[in-house]
Residue frames relative to the residue before (quaternion, step in Angstrom):
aa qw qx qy qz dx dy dz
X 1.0000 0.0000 0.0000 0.0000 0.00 0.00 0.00
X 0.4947 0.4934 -0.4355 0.5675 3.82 0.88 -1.34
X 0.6365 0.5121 -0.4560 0.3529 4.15 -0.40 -1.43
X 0.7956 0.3794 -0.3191 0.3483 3.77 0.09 -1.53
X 0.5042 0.5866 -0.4010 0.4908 3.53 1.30 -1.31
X 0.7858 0.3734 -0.3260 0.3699 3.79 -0.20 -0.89
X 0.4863 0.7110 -0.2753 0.4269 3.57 1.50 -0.59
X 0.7249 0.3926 -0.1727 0.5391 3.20 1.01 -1.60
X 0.5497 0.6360 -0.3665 0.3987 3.70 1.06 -0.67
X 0.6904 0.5571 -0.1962 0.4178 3.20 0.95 -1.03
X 0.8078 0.3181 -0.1436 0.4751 3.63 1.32 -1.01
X 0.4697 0.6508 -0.4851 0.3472 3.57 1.61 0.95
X 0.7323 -0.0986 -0.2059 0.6415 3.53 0.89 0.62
X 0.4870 -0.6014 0.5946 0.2183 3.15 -2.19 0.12
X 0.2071 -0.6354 0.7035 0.2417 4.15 -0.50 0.09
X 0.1536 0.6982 -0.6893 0.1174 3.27 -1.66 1.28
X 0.5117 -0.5308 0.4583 0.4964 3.43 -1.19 0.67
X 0.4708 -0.5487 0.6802 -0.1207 2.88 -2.21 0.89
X 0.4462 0.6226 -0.6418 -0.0372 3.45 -1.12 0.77
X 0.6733 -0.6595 0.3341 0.0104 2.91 -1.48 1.45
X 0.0820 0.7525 -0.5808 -0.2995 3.85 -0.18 -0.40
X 0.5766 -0.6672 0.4715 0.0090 3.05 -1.61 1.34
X 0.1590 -0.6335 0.7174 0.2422 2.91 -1.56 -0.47
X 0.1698 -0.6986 0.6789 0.1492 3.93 -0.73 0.73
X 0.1078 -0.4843 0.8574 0.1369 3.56 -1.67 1.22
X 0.0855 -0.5546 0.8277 -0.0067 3.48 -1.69 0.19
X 0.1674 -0.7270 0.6236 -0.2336 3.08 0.18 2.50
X 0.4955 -0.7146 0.4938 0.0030 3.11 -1.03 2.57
X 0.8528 0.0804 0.1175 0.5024 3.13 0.90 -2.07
X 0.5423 -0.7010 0.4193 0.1967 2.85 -1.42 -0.06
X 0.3847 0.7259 -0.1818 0.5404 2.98 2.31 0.61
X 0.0585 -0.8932 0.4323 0.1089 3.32 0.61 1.33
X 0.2159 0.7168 -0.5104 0.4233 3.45 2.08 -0.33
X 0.7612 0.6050 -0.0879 0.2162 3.10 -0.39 -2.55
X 0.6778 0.4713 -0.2041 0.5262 3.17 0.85 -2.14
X 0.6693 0.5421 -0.2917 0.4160 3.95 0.20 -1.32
X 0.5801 0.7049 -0.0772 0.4008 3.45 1.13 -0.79
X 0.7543 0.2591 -0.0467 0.6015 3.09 1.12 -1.29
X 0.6033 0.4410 -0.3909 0.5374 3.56 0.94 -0.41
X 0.4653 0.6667 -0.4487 0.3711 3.63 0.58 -0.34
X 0.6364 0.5838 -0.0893 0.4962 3.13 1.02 -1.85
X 0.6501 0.5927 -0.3108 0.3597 3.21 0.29 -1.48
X 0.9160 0.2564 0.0647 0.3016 3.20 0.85 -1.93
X 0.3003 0.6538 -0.3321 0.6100 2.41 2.02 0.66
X 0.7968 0.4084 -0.2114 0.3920 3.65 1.14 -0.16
X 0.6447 0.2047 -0.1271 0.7255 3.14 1.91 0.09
X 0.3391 0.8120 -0.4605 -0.1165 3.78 0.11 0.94
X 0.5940 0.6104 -0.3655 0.3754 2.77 -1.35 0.55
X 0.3011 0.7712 -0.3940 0.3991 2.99 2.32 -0.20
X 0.6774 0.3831 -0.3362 0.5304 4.09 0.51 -1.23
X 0.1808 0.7571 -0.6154 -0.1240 3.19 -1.81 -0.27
X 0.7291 -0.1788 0.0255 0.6602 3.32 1.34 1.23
X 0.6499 0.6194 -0.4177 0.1397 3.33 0.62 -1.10
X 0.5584 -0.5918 0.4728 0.3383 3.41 -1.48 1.24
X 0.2141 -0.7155 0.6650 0.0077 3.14 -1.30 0.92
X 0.1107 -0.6440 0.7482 0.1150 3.71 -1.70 0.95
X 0.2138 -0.7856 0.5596 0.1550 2.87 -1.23 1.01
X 0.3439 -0.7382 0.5432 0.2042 3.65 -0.74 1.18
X 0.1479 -0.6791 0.7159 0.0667 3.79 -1.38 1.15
X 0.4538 0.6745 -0.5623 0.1510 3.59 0.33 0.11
X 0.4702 0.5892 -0.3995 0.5217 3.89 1.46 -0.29
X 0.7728 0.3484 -0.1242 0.5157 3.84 0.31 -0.61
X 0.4361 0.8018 -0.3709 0.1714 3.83 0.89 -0.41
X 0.6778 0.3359 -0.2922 0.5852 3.08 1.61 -0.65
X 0.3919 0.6905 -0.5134 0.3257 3.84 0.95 -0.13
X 0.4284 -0.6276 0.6079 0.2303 3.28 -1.35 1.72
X 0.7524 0.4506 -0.3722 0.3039 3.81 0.45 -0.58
X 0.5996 -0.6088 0.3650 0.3695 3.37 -1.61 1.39
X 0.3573 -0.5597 0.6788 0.3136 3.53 -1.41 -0.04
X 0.3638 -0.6550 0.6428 0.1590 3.28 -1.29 0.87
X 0.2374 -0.8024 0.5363 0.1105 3.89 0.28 0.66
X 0.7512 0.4308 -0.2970 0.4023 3.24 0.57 -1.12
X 0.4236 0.6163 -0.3840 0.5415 3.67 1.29 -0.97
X 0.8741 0.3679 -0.2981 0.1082 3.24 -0.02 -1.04
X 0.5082 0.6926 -0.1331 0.4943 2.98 2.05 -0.92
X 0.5876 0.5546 -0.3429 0.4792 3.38 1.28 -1.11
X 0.6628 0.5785 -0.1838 0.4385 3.46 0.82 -1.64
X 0.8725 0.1857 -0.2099 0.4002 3.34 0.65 -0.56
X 0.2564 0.6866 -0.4235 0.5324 3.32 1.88 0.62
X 0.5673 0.6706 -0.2330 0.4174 3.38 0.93 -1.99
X 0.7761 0.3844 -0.1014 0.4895 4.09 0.45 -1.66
X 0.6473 -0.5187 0.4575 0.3205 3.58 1.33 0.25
X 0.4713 0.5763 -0.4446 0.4980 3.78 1.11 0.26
X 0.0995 -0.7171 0.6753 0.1408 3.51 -1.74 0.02
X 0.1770 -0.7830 0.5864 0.1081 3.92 0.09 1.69
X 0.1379 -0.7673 0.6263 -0.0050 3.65 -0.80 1.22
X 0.7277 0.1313 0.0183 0.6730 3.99 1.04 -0.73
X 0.2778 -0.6074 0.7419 0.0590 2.39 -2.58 -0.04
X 0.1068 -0.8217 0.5594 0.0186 3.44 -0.97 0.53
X 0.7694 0.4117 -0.1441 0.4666 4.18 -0.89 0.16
X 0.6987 0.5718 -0.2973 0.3107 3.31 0.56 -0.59
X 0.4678 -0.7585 0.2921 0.3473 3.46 -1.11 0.71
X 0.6760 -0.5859 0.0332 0.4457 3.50 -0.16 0.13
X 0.3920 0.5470 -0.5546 0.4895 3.73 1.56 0.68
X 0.6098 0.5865 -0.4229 0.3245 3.46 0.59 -0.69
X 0.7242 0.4712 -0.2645 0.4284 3.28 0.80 -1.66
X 0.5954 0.5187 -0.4755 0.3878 3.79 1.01 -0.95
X 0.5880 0.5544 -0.4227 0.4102 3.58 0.90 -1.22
X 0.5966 0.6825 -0.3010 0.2960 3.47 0.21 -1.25
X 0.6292 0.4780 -0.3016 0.5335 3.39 1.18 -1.72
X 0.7893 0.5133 -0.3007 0.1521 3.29 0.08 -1.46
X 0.5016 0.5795 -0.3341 0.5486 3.26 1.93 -0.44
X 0.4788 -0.6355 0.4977 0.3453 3.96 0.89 -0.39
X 0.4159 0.6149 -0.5112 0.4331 3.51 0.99 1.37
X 0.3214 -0.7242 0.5647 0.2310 3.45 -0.86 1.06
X 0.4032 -0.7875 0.4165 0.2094 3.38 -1.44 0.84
X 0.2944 -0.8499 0.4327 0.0615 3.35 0.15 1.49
X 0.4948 -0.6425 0.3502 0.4687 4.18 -0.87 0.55
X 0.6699 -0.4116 0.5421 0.2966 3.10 -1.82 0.52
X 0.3450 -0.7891 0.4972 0.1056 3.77 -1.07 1.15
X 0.8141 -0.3453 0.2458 0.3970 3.11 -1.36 1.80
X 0.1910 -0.5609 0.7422 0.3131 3.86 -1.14 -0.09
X 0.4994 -0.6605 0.5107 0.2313 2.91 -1.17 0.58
X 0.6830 -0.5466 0.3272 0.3573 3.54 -1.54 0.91
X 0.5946 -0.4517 0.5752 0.3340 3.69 -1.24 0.23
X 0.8265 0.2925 -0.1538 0.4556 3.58 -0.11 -1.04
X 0.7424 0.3071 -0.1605 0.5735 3.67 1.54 -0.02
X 0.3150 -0.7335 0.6022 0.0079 3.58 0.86 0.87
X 0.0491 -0.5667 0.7813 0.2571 3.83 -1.14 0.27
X 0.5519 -0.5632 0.5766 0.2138 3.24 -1.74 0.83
X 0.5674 -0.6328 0.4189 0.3195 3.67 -1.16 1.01
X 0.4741 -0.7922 0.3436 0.1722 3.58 -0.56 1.27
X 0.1155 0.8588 -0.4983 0.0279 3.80 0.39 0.55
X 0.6700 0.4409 -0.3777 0.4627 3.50 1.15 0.66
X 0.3436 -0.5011 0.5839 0.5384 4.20 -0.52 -0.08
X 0.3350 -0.6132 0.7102 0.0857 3.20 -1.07 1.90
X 0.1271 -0.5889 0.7954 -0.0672 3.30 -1.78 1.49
X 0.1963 -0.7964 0.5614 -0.1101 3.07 0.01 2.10
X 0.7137 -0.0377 0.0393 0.6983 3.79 0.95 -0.55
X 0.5116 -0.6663 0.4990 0.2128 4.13 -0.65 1.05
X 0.8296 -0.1492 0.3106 0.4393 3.45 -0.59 -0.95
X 0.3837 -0.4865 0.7398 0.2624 3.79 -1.45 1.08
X 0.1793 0.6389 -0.7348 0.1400 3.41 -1.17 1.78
X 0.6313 -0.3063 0.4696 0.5359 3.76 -1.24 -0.65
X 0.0502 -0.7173 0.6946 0.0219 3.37 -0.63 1.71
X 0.6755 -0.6053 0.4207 0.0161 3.04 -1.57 1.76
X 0.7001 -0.2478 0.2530 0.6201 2.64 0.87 -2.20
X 0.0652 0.7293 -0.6763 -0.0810 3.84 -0.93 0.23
X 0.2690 -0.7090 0.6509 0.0360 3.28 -0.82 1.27
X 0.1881 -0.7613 0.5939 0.1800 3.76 -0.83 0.48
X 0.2728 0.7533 -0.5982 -0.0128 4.09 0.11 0.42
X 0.6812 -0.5189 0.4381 0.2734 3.00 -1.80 0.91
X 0.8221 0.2314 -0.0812 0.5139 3.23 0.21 -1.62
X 0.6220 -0.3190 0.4177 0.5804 3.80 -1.02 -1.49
X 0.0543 0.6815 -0.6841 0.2542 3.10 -1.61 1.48
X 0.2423 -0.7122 0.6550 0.0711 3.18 -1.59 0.19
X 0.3392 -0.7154 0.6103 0.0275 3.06 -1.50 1.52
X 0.1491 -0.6951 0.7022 0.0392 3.87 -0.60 0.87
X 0.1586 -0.6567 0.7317 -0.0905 3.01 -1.33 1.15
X 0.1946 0.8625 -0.4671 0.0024 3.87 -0.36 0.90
X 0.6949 0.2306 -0.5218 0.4378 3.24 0.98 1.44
X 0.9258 -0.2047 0.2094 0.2392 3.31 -1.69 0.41
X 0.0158 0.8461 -0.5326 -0.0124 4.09 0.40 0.44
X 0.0763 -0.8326 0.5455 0.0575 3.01 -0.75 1.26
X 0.8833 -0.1836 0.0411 0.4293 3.31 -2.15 0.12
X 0.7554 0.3769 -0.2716 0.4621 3.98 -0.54 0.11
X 0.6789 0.6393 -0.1757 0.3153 3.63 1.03 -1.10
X 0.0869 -0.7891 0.6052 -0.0588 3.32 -0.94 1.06
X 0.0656 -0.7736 0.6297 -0.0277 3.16 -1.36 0.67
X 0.0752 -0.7485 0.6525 -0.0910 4.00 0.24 1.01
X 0.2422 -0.7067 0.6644 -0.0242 3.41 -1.23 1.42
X 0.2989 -0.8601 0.4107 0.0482 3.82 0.01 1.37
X 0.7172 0.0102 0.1037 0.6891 4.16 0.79 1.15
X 0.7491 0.2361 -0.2329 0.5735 3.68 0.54 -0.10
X 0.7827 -0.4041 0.4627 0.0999 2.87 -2.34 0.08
X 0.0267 0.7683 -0.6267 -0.1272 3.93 -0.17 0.10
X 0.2188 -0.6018 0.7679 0.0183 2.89 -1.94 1.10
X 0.1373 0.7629 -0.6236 -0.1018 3.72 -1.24 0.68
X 0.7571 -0.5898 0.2769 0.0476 3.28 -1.45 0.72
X 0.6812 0.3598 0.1701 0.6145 2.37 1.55 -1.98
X 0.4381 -0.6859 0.4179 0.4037 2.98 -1.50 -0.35
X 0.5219 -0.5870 0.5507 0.2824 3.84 -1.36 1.01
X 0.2398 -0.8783 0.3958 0.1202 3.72 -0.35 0.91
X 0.5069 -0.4872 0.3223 0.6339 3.70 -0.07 -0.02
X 0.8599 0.3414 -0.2495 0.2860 3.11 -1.44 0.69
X 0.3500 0.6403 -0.3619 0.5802 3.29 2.43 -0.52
X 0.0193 -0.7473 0.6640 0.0143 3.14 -1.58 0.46
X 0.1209 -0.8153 0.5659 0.0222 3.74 -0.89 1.60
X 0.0487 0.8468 -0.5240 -0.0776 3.78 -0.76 0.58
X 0.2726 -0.7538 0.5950 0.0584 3.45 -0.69 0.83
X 0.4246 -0.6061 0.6463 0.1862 3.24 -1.35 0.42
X 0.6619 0.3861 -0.1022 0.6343 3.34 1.44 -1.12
X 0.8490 -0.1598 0.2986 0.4056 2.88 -1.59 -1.07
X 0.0127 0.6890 -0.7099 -0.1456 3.89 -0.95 -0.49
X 0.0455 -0.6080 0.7927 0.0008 3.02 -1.74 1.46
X 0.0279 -0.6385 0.7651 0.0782 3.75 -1.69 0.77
X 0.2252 -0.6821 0.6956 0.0161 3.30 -0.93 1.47
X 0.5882 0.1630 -0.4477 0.6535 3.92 0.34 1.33
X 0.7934 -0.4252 0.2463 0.3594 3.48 -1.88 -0.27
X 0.2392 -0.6611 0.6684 0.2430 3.45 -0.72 -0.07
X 0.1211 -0.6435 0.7544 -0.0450 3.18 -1.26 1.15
X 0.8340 0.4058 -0.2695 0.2593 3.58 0.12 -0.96
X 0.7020 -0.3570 0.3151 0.5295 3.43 -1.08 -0.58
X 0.4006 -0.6344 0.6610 0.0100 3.89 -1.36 1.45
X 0.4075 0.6302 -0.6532 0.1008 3.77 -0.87 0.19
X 0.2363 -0.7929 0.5527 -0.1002 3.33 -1.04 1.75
X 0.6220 0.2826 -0.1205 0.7203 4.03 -0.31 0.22
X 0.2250 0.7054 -0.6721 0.0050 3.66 0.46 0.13
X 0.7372 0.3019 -0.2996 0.5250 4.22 0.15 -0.47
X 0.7356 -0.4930 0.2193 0.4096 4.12 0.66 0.54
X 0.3710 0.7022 -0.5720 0.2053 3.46 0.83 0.89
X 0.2060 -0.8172 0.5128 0.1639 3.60 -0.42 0.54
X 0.6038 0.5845 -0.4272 0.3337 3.29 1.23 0.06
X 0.2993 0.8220 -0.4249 0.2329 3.53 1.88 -0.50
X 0.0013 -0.5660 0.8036 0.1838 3.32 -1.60 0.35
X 0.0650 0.6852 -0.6731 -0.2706 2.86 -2.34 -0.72
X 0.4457 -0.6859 0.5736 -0.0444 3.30 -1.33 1.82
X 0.0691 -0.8443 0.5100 -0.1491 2.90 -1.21 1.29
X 0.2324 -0.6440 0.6142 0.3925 3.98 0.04 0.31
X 0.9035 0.2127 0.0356 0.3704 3.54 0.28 -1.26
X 0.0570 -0.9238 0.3723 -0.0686 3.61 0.87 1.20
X 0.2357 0.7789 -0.5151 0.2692 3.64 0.65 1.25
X 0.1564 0.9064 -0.3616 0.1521 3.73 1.20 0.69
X 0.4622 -0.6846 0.5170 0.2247 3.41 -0.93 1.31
X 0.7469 -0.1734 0.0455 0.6403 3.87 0.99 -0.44
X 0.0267 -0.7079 0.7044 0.0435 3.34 -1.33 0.73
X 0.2385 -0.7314 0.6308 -0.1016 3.91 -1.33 1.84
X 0.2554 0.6367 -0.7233 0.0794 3.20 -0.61 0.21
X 0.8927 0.0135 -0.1413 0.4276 3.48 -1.36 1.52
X 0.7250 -0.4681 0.2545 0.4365 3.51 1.18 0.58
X 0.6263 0.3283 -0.2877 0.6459 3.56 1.86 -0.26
X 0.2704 -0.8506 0.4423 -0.0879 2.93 -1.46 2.11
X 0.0019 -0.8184 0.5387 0.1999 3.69 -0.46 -0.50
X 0.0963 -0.8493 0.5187 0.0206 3.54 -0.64 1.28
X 0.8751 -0.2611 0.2730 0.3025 2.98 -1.40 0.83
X 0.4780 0.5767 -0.3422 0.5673 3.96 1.40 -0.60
X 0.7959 0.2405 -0.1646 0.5307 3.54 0.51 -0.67
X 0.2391 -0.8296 0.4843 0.1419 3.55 -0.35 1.53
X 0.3553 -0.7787 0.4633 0.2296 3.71 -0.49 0.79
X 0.4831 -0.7744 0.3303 0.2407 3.18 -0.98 1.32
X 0.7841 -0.5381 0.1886 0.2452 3.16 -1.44 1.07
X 0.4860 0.6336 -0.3181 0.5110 3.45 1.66 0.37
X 0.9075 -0.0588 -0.1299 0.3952 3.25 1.39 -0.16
X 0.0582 0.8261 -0.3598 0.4299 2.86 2.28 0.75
X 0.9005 0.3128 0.0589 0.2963 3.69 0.24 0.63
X 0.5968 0.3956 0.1547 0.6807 2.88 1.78 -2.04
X 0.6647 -0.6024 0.3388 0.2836 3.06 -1.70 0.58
X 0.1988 0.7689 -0.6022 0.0817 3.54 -0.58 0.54
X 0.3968 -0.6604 0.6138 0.1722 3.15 -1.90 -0.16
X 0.2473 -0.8019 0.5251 0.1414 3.82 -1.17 0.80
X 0.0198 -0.8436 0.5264 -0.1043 3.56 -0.33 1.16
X 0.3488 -0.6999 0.5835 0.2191 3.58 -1.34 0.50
X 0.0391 -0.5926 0.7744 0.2182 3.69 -1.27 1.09
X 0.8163 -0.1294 0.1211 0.5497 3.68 -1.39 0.47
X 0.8661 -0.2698 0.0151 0.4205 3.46 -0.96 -0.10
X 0.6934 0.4619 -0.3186 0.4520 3.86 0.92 0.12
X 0.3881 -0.7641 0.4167 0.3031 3.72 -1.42 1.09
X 0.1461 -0.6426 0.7225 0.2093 3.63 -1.41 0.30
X 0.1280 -0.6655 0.7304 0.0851 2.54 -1.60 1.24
X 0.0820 -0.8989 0.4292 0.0322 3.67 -0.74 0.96
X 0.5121 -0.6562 0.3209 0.4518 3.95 -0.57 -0.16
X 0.2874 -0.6671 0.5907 0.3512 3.66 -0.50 0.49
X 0.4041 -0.7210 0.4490 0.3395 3.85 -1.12 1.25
């Protein structure tokens, strides 16, 4: 009897690998005063931007900083904005011990970044992946590629194109959410949430017939719905592009 009981114990769940989408802080200071301060701000310009989403905070800006980090401050603060801090990354190894003691898991240290592709200095809370919704699709491609998507994605839904480009069909509904490593075209309207360059391409665009978008990101710099788009393309085809650190949004002719 003990034998079967442990038998069945064994076959009430399975353990598999796991990847998450995040949030990236890329933590400046070491001033939780300062740090609590600015994110206020921050989010005080886009609300509603959080909705739970787990967040790693990155110490690799501050790693050599003789001052302590107040972990808990920080978590509280960003608990506070509707966030959930789950890790850490970059830090040296007081940081990371601190880190533990606050109940943050230590997460790996990010890729350096290519020679011929520089990542661009981050001056925004990089939203590397948005929000743990109902993922549609995630395509993993090695090189460049493109993900087609050819029905309709509604409220809750996500679809994150891994190294490649996304193309949808349909329309992205409010509350839908599309992310590209690359580019993103929606050949119907876009209602939901856009996020191009999703790992720091600044060359991303995204193209729309019908450009009525709840947020559009490219490289971690966003524009929400707070800012009504003018009546030239509020609607109509256009296209979202980065000039150095600021977004056009333009008409397609």
């Amino acid at each position: 009897m003990a034998l079967t009981t442990a038998a069945q114990a064994r076959t009430s769940f399975d353990l598999k690998s796991a990847s998450l989408p995040v949030v990236a802080v890329l933590l400046k200071t070491t001033d939780a005063a300062q740090f609590a301060a600015d994110l206020a701000e921050r989010v005080a310009d886009a609300p509603g931007f959080f909705d739970n989403d787990p967040v790693l905070i990155d110490l690799a800006p501050v790693r050599d900083a003789e001052a302590p980090i107040d972990f808990a401050a920080l978590v509280a603060e960003l608990r506070r904005h509707s966030t959930l801090p789950v890790a850490v990354r970059g830090g040296n190894a007081a940081q990371m011990e601190a880190a533990r003691a606050a109940g943050l898991a230590a997460a790996p240290d990010a890729p350096p970044a290519r020679a011929e592709a520089p990542a661009p200095e981050v001056r925004e809370v990089v939203r590397e992946v948005v929000r743990e919704v109902e993922v549609v699709r995630e395509v993993p491609v090695a090189g460049p590629g493109t993900v087609v998507v050819d029905k309709p994605l509604r409220s809750g839904q996500q679809v994150y194109a891994r190294g490649a480009d996304l193309v949808v069909m349909a329309v992205v509904s409010f509350g839908a959410e599309v992310i590209a490593d690359g580019n993103i075209h929606v050949y119907a309207p876009l209602r939901g949430r856009a996020i191009a360059g999703a790992r720091g391409n600044t060359e991303a665009r995204i193209f729309s017939t019908c450009l009525e978008p709840q947020l559009v990101s490219i490289a971690g710099i966003y524009r929400t719905t707070e800012t009504e788009l003018p009546d030239n393309v509020r609607g109509k085809p256009a296209q979202v592009r980065l000039e150095g650190e600021k977004l056009l949004i333009e008409p397609l002719a």
